[in-house]
Short mmCIF file of the C-alpha atoms (twelve columns), coordinates in Angstrom:
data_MODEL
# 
_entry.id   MODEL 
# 
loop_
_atom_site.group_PDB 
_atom_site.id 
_atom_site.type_symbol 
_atom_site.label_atom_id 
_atom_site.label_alt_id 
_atom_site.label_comp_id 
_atom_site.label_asym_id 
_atom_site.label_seq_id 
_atom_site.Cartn_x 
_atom_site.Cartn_y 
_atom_site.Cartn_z 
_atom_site.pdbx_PDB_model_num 
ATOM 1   C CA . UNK A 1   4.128   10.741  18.518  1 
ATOM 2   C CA . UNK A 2   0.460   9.877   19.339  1 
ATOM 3   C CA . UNK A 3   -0.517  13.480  18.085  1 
ATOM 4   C CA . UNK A 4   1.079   13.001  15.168  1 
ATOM 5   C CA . UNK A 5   -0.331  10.187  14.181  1 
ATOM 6   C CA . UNK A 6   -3.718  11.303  14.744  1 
ATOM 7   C CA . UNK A 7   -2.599  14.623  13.230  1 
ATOM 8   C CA . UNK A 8   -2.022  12.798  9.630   1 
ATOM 9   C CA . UNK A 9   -5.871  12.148  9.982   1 
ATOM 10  C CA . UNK A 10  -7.372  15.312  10.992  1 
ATOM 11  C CA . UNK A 11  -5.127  18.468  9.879   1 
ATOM 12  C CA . UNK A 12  -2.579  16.415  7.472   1 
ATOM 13  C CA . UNK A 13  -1.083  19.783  6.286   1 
ATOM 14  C CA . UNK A 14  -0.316  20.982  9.454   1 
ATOM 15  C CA . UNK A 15  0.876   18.179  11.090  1 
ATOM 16  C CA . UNK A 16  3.202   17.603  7.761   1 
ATOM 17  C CA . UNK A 17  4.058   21.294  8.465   1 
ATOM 18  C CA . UNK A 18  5.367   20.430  12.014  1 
ATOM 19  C CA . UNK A 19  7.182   17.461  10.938  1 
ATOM 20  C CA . UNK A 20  9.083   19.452  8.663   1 
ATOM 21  C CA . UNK A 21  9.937   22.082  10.747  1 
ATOM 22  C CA . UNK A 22  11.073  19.208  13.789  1 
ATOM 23  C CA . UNK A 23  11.611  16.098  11.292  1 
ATOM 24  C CA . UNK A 24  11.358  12.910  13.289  1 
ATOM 25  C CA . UNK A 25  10.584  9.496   12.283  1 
ATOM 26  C CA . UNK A 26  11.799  7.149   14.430  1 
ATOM 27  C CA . UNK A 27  9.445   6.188   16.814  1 
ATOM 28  C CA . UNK A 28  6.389   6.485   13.836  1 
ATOM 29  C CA . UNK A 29  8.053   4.195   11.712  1 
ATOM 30  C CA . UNK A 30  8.759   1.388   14.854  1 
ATOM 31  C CA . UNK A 31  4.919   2.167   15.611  1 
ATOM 32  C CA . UNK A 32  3.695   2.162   12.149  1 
ATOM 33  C CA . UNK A 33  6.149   -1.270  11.527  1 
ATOM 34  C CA . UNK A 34  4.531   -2.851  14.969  1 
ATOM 35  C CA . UNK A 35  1.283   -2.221  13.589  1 
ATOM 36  C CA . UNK A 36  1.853   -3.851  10.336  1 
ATOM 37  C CA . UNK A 37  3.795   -6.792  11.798  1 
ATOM 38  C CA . UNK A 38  0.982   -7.468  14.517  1 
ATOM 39  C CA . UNK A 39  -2.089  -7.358  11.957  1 
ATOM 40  C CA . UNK A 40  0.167   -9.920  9.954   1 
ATOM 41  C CA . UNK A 41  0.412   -12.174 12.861  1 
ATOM 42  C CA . UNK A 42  -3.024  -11.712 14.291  1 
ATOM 43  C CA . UNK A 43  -3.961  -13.796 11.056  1 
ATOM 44  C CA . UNK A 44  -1.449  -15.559 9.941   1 
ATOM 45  C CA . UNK A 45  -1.730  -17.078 13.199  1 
ATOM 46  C CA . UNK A 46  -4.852  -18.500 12.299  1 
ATOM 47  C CA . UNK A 47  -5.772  -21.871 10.132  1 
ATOM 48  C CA . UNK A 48  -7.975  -18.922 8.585   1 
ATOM 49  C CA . UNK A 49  -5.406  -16.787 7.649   1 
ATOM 50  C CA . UNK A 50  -3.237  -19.690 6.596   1 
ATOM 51  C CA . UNK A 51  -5.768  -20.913 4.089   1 
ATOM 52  C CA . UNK A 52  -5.985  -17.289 3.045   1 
ATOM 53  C CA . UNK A 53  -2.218  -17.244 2.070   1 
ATOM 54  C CA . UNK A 54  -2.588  -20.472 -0.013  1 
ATOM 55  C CA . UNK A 55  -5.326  -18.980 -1.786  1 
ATOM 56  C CA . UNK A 56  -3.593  -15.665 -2.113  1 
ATOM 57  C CA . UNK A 57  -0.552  -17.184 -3.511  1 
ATOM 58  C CA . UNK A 58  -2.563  -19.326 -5.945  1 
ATOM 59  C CA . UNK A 59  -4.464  -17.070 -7.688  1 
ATOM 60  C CA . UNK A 60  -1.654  -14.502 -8.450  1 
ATOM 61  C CA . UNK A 61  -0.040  -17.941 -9.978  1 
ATOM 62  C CA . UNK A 62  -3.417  -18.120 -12.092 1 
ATOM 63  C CA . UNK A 63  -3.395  -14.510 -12.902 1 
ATOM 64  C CA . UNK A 64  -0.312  -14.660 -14.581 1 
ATOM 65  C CA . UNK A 65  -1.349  -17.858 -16.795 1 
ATOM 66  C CA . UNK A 66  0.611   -20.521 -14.773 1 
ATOM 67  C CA . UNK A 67  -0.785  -23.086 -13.036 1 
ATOM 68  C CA . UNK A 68  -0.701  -25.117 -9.354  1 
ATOM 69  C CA . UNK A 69  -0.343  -28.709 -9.088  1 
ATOM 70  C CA . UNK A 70  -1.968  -30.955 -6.320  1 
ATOM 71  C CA . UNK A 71  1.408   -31.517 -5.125  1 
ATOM 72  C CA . UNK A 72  2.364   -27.807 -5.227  1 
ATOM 73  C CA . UNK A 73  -0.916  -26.776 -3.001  1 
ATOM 74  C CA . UNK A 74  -0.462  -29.627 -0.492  1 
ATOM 75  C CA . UNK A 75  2.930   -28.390 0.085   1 
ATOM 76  C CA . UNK A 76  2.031   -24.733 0.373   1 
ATOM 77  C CA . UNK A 77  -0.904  -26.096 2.966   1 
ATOM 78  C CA . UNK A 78  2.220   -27.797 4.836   1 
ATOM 79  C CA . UNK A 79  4.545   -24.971 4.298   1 
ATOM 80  C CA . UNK A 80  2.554   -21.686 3.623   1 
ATOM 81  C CA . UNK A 81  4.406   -19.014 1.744   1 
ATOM 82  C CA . UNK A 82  4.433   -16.253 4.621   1 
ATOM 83  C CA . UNK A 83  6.183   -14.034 1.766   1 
ATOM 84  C CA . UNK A 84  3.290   -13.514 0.180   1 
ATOM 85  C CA . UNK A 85  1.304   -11.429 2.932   1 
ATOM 86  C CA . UNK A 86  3.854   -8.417  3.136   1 
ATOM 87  C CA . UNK A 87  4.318   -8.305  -0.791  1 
ATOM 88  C CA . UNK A 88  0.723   -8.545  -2.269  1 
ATOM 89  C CA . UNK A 89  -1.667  -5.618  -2.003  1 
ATOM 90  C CA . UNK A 90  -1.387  -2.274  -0.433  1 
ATOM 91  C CA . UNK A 91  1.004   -4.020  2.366   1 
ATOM 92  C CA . UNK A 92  3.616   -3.983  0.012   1 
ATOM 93  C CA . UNK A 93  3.827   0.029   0.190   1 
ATOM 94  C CA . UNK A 94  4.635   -0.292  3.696   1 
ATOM 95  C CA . UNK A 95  7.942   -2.714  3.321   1 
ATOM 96  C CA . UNK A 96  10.901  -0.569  4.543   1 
ATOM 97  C CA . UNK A 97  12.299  -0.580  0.910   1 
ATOM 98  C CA . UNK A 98  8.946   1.011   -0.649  1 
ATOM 99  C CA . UNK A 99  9.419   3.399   2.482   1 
ATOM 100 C CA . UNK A 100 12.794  4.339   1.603   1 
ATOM 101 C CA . UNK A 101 12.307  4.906   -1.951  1 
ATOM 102 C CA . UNK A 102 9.263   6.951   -1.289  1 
ATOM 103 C CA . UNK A 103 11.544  9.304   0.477   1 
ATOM 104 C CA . UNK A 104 14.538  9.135   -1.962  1 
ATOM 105 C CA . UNK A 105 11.767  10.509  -4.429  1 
ATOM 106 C CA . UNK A 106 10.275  13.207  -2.162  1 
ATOM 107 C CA . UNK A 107 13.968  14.322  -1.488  1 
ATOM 108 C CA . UNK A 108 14.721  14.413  -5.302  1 
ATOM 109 C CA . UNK A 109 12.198  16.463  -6.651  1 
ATOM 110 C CA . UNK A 110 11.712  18.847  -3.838  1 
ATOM 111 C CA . UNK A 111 15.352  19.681  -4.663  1 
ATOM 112 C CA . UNK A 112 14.949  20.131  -8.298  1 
ATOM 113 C CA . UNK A 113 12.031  22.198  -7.378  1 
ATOM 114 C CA . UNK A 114 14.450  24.457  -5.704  1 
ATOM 115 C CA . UNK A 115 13.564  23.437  -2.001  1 
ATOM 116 C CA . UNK A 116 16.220  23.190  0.718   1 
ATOM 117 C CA . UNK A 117 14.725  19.520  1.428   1 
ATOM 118 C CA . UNK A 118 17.096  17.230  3.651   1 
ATOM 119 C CA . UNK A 119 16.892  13.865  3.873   1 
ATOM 120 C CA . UNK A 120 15.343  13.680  7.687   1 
ATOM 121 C CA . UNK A 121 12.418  15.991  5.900   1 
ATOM 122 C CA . UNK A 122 11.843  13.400  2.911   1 
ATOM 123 C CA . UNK A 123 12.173  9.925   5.421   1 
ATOM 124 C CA . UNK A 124 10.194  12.022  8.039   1 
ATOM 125 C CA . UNK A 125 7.061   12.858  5.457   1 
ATOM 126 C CA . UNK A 126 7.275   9.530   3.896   1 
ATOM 127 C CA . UNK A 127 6.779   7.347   7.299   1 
ATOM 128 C CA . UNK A 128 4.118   9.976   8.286   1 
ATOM 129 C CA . UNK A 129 2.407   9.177   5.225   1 
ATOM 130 C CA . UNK A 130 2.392   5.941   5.831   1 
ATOM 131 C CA . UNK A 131 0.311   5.676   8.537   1 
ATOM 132 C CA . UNK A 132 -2.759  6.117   6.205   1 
ATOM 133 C CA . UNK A 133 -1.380  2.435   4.815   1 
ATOM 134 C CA . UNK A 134 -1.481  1.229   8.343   1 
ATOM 135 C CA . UNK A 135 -4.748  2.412   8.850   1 
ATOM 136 C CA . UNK A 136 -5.988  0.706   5.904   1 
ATOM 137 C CA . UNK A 137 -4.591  -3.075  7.561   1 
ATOM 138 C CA . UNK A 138 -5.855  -2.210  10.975  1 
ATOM 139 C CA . UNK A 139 -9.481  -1.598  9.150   1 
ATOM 140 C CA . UNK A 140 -8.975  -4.576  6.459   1 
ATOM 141 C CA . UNK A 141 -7.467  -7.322  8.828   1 
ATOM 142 C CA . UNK A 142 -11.142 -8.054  10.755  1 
ATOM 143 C CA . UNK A 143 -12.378 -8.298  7.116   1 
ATOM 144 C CA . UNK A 144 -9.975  -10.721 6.125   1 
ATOM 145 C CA . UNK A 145 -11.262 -13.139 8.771   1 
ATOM 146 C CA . UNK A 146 -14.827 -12.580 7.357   1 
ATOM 147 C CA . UNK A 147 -14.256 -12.909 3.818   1 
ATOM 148 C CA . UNK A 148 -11.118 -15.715 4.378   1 
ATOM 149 C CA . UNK A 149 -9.578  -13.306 1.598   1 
ATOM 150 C CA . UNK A 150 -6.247  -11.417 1.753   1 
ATOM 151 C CA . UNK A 151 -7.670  -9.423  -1.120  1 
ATOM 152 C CA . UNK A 152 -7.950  -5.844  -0.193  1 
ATOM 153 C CA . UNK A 153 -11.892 -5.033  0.542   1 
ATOM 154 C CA . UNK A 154 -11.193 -1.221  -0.504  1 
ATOM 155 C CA . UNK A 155 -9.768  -1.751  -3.845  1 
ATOM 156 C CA . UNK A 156 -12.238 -0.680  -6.240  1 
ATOM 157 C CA . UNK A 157 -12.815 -3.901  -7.895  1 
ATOM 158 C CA . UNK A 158 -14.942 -4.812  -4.233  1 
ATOM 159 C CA . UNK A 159 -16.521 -1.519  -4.013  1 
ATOM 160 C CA . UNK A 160 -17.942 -1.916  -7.617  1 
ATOM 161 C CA . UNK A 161 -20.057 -4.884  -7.726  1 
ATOM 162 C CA . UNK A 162 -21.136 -4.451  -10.723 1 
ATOM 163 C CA . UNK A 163 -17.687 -5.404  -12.628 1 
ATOM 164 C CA . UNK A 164 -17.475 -8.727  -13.866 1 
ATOM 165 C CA . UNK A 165 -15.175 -10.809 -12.290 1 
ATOM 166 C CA . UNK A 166 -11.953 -11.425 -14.745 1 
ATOM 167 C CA . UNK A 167 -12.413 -8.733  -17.350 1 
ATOM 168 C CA . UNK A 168 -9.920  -6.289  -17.595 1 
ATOM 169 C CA . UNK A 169 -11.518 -3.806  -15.864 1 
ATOM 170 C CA . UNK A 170 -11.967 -5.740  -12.967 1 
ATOM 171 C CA . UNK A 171 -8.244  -6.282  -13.135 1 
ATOM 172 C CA . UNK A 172 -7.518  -2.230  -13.662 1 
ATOM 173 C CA . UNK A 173 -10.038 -1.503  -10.772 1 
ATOM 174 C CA . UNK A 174 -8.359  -4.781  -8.602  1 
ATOM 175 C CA . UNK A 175 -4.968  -2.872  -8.237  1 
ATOM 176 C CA . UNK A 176 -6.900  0.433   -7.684  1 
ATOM 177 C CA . UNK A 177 -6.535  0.777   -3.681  1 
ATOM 178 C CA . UNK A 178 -8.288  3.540   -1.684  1 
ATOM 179 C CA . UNK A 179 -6.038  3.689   0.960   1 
ATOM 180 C CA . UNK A 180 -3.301  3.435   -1.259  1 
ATOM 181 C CA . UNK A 181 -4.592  6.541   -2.658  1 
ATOM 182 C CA . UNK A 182 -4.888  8.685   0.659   1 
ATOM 183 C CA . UNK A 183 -1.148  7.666   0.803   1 
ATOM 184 C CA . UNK A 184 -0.211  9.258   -2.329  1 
ATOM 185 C CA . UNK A 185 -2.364  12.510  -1.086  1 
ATOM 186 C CA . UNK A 186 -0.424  12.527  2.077   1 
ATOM 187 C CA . UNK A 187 2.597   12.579  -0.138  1 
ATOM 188 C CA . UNK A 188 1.390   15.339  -2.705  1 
ATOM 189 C CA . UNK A 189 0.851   17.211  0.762   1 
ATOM 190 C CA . UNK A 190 3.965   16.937  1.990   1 
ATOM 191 C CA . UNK A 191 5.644   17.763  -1.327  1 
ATOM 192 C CA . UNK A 192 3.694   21.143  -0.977  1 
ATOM 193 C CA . UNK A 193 4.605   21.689  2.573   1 
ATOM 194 C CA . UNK A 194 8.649   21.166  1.359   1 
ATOM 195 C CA . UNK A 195 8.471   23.147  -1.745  1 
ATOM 196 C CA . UNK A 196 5.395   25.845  -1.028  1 
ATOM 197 C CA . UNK A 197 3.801   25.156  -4.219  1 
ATOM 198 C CA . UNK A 198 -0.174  23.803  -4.351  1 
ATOM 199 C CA . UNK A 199 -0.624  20.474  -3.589  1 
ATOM 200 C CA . UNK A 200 -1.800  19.348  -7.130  1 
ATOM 201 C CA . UNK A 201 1.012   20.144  -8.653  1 
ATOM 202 C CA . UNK A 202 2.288   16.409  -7.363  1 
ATOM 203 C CA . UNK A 203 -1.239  14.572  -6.569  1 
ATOM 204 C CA . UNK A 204 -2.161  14.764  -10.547 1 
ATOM 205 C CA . UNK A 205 1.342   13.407  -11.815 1 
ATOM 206 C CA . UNK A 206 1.202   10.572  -8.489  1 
ATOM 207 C CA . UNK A 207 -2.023  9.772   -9.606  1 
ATOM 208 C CA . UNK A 208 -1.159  9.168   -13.078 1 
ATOM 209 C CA . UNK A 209 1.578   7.013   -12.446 1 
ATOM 210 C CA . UNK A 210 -0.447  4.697   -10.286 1 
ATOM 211 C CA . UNK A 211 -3.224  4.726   -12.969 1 
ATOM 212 C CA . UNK A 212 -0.793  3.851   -15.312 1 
ATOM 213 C CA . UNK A 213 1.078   0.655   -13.503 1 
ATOM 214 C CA . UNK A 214 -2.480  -0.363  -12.731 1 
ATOM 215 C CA . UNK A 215 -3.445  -0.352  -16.422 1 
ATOM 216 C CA . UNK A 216 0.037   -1.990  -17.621 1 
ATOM 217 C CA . UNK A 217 -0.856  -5.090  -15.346 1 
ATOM 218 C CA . UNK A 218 -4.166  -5.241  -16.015 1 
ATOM 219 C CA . UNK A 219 -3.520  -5.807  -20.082 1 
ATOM 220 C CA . UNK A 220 -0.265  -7.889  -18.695 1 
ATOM 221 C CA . UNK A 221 -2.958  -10.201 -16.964 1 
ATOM 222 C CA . UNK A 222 -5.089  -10.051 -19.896 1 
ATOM 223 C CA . UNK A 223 -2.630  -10.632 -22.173 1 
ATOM 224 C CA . UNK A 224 -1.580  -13.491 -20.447 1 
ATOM 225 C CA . UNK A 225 -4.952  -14.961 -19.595 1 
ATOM 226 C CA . UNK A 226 -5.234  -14.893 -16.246 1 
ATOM 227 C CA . UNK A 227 -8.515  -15.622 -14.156 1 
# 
């Protein structure tokens, strides 16, 4: 399992090539879960991480053009909405729902591409993929504490100071997450492993499609006025 893992870093293809060959998932996903679920506690555990949450859940409130009462951020001190740390961000790609839908969609169009794809293939290359997600919280959680921010420090909107916070394409760039984006090349590789055909052929189109949800919220946010 441990040489899988690392595998997905330092040969992807052939790793995704032996995975396909001897599909397993199991014990990735309950590692790649673990991981997830203890970076979540490490802070949340925390007055730090708490505060972060509050904040989190307030400005996607403001981004949307509502607005927090007094009342509504004393309770959410009291009562912090834990919710919020496995659905915002990049962490939201590694719910078991995203996870399961990832495959469903690897499994569907390596079949209409003609591939003999089974479902233990799809599940099996969408976990491993995953672990580039898991990556990205084990490197982001220390910078949470630093920045008291559950805002992703590799989306592009932090790499590129030089976009003006609360234009829209701050927003576009905000949603634009570089880990998030090794995922979707672990996919597009695994999607060539299945089918035999170059990995572009499913990067490009993967690509696009984020690029395009990240542009429909941004003028969403804009639209609405949002901060």
């Amino acid at each position: 399992m441990i040489r899988r893992i690392a595998g997905m870093v330092v040969r992807p293809r052939t790793t995704l090539a032996e995975i396909v060959q001897a599909p397993a998932w199991v014990s990735i996903w309950a590692l790649v879960l673990l991981g997830w679920l203890v970076c979540g506690a490490a802070l949340l555990s925390t007055d730090v991480g708490r505060q972060a949450l509050v904040d989190e859940r307030v400005r996607a409130v403001e981004a949307f053009g509502g607005a927090v009462s007094d009342a509504d951020y004393a309770a959410m001190q009291v009562n912090p909405p834990w919710w919020v740390y496995f659905s915002s961000g990049s962490r939201l790609l590694l719910t078991p729902p995203v996870t399961l839908l990832t495959a469903f969609g690897i499994f569907v169009v390596a079949r209409a591409e003609g591939a003999r794809a089974t479902w233990s293939q799809a599940l099996a290359v969408a976990v491993s993929a995953s672990v580039a997600l898991l990556i990205g919280q084990l490197v982001a959680t220390p910078l949470h504490f630093v920045r008291e921010s559950l805002t992703s420090p590799f989306n592009l909107a932090a790499i590129l100071p030089l976009v003006e916070d609360g234009t829209v394409p701050a927003r576009f760039f905000g949603t634009v997450d570089l880990f998030a984006l090794w995922w979707m090349g672990l996919l597009a590789l695994g999607l060539s492993v299945l089918t035999g055909r170059r990995p572009g052929r499913y990067g490009w189109p993967l690509l696009a499609l984020y690029l395009s949800v990240a542009a429909v919220l941004a003028a969403v946010l804009a639209v609405m006025g949002g901060a």
